[in-house]
C-alpha positions as CSV (number, residue, x, y, z in Angstrom):
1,X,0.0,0.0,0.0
2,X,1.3,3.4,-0.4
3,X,-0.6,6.5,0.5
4,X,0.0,10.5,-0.4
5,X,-0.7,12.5,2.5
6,X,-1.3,15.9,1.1
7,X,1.6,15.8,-0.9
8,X,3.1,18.8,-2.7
9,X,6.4,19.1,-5.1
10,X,7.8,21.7,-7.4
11,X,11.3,23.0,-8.9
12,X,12.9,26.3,-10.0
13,X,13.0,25.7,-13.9
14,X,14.3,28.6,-16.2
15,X,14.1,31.2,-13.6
16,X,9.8,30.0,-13.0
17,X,8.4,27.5,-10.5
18,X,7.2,24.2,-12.2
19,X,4.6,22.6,-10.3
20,X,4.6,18.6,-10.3
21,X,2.4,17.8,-7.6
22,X,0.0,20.3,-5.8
23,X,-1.5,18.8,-2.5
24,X,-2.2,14.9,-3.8
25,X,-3.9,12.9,-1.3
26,X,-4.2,8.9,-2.7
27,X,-4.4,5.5,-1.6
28,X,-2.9,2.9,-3.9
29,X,-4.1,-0.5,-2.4
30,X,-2.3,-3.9,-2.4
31,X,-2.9,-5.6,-5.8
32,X,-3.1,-2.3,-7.4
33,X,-1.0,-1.9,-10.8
34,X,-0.9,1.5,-11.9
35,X,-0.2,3.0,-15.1
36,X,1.1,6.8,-14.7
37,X,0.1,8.8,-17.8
38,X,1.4,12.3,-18.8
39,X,2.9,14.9,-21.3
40,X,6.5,15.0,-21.4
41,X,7.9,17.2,-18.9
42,X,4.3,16.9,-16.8
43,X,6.5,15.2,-13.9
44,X,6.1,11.7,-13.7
45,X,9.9,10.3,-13.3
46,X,10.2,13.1,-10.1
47,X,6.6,10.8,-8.9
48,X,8.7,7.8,-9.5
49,X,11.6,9.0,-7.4
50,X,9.1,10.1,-4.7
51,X,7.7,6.8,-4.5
52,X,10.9,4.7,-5.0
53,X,12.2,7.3,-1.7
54,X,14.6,8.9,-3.6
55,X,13.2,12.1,-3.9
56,X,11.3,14.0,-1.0
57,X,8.3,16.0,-1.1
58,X,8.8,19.7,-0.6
59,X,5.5,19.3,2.0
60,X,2.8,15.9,2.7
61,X,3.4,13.0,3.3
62,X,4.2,9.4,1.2
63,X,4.1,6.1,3.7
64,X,4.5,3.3,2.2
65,X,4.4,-0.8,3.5
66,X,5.9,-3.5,1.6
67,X,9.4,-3.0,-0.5
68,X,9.7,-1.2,-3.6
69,X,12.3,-1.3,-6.3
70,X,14.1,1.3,-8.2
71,X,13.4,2.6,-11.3
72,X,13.9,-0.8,-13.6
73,X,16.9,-0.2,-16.3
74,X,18.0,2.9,-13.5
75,X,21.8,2.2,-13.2
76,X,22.9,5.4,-11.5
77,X,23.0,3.9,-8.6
78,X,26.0,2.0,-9.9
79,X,29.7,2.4,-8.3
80,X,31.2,3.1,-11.4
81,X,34.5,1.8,-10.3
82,X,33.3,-1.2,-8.9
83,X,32.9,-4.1,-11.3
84,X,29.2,-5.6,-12.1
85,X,29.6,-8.6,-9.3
86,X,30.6,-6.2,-7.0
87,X,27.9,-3.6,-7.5
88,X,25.9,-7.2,-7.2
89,X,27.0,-7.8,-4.0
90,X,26.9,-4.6,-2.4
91,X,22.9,-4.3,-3.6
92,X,22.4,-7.8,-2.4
93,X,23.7,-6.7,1.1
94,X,21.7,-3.2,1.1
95,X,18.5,-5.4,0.6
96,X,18.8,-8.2,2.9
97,X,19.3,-11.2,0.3
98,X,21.7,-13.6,-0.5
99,X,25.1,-12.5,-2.2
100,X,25.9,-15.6,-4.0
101,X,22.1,-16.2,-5.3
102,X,22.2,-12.3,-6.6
103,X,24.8,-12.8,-8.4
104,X,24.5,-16.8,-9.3
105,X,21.1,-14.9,-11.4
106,X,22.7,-11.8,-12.7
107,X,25.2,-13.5,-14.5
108,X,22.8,-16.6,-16.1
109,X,20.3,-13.6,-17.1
110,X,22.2,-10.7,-17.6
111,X,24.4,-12.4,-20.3
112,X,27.3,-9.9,-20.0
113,X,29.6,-13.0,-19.6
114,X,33.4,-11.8,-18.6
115,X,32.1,-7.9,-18.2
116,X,30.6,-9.2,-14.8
117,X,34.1,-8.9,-13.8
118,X,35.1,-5.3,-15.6
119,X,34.2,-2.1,-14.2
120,X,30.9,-0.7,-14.0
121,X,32.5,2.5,-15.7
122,X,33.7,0.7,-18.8
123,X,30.1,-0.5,-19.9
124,X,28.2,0.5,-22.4
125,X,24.5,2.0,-21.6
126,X,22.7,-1.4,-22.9
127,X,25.1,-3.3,-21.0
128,X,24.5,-0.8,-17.6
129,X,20.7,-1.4,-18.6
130,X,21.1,-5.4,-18.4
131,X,23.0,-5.3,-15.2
132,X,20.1,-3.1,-13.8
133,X,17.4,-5.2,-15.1
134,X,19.2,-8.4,-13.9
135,X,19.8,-7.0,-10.5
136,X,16.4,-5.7,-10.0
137,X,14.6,-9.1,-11.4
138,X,16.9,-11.2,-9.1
139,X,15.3,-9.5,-6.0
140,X,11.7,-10.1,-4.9
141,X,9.9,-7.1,-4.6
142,X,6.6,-5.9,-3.6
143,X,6.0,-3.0,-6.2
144,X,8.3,-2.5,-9.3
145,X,8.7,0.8,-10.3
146,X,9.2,1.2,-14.4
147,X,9.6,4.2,-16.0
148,X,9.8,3.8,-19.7
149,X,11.8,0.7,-19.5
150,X,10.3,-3.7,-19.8
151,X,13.3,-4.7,-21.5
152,X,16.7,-4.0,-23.0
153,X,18.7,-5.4,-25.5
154,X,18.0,-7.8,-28.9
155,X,14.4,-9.1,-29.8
156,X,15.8,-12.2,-28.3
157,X,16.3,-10.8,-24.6
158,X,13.7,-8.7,-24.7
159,X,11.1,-11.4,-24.3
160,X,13.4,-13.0,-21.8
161,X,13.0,-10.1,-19.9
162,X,9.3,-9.7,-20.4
163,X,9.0,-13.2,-19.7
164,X,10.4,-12.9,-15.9
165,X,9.0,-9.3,-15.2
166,X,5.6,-11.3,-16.2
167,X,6.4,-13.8,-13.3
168,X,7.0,-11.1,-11.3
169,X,3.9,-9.6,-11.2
170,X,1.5,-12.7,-10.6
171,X,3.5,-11.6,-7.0
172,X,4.0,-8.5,-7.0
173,X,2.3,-4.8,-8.0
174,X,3.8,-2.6,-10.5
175,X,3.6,1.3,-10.7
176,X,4.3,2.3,-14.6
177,X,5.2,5.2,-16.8
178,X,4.8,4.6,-20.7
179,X,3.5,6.6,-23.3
180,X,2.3,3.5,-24.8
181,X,-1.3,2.6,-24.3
182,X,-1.0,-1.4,-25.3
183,X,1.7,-1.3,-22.5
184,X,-0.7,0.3,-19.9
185,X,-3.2,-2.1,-20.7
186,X,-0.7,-5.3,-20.6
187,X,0.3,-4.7,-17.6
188,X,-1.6,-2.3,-15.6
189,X,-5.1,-2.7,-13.4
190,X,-5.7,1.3,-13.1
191,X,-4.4,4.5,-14.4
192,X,-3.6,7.8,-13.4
193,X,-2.6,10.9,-15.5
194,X,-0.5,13.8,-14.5
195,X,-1.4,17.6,-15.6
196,X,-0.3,20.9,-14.2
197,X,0.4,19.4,-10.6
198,X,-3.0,17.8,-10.8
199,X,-2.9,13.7,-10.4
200,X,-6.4,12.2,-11.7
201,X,-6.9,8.8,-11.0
202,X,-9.0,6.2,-12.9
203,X,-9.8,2.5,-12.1
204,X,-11.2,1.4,-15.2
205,X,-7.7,1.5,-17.3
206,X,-9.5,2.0,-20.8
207,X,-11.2,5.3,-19.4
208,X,-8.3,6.5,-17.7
209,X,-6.4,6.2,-21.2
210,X,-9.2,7.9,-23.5
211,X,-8.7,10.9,-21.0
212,X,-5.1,11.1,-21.9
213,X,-5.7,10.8,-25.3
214,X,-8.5,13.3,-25.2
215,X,-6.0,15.7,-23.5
216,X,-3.2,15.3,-25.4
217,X,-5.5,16.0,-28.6
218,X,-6.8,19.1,-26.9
């Protein structure tokens, strides 16, 4: 469950105030997947980061029960100079699971082979984006945040990836920014779009989505 307490945030952007969220008070209940819906720029990666608890309101409240990832595909969390195993291990520790079963996963589903071994800081983005992925998937979570990102990599991985976030979810809840309505729909059980600081929320997914669309016409 997570619940916004009369929660407020905004941000100095080119010398004006940008409003993201202005006073939201919302239960999201257990067994709730949201799909979070929104012009570019509207604010929904700085919800994310309030959610995920990297990111404080400027006033309100956000309490939360149950664990919730990062941002899947987020790798700047990474140590740059630590090498993918190790950045494996360190996570593992951080949340409470099993170093050797971490990484035993990370490197059968990640695929990165010897790079495991190599510096975070000598990877490519895609290959940042698989270790995130891998790491994320290989702990058990109660929400998954997802901004943007199911999968990474060849056709060939990405179903592999959409395969195990799909097992996931018959566990867990997911809370999920995408521009694409056949994603929201796949994956999602209600919807919510973001305007001018104003979060609208909708639990029949296909209304929720012809009120975007009918917005971004306008």
């Amino acid at each position: 469950m997570i619940f916004f307490k009369n929660v407020s945030k905004s941000y100095r952007l080119k010398g004006s105030t940008k409003v993201v969220i202005d006073r939201l008070t919302l239960r999201l209940k257990k067994g709730e997947s949201l799909g979070l819906l929104g012009r570019n720029g509207a604010g929904k990666s700085t919800l994310l980061k309030m959610i995920g608890g990297t990111l404080s309101p400027d006033s309100g409240e956000i309490q939360r029960s149950g664990s919730i990832s990062w941002p899947l595909g987020f790798s700047g969390g990474f140590h740059m100079a630590l090498t993918g195993v190790q950045n494996a291990r360190f996570i593992a520790r951080i949340y409470g699971v099993d170093t050797d079963d971490l990484v035993d996963f990370v490197e059968d589903f990640s695929e990165l082979g010897k790079f495991l071994q190599m510096p975070v800081g000598s990877y490519s983005s895609g290959m940042r984006a698989r270790l995130a992925f891998g790491v994320s998937m290989g702990i058990n979570f109660d929400c998954y945040l997802v901004d943007e990102i199911t999968a990474v990599g060849d056709a060939i991985f990405k179903r592999k990836c959409q395969q195990v976030f799909r097992e996931k979810l018959k566990h867990a809840d997911v809370i999920m920014v995408s521009h694409s309505a056949e994603t929201i729909r796949d994956f999602c059980t209600t919807v919510a779009v973001l305007e001018n600081g104003h979060l609208t929320h909708f639990d029949d997914v296909n209304q929720g989505i012809s009120a975007y669309e009918k917005m971004m016409a306008g």
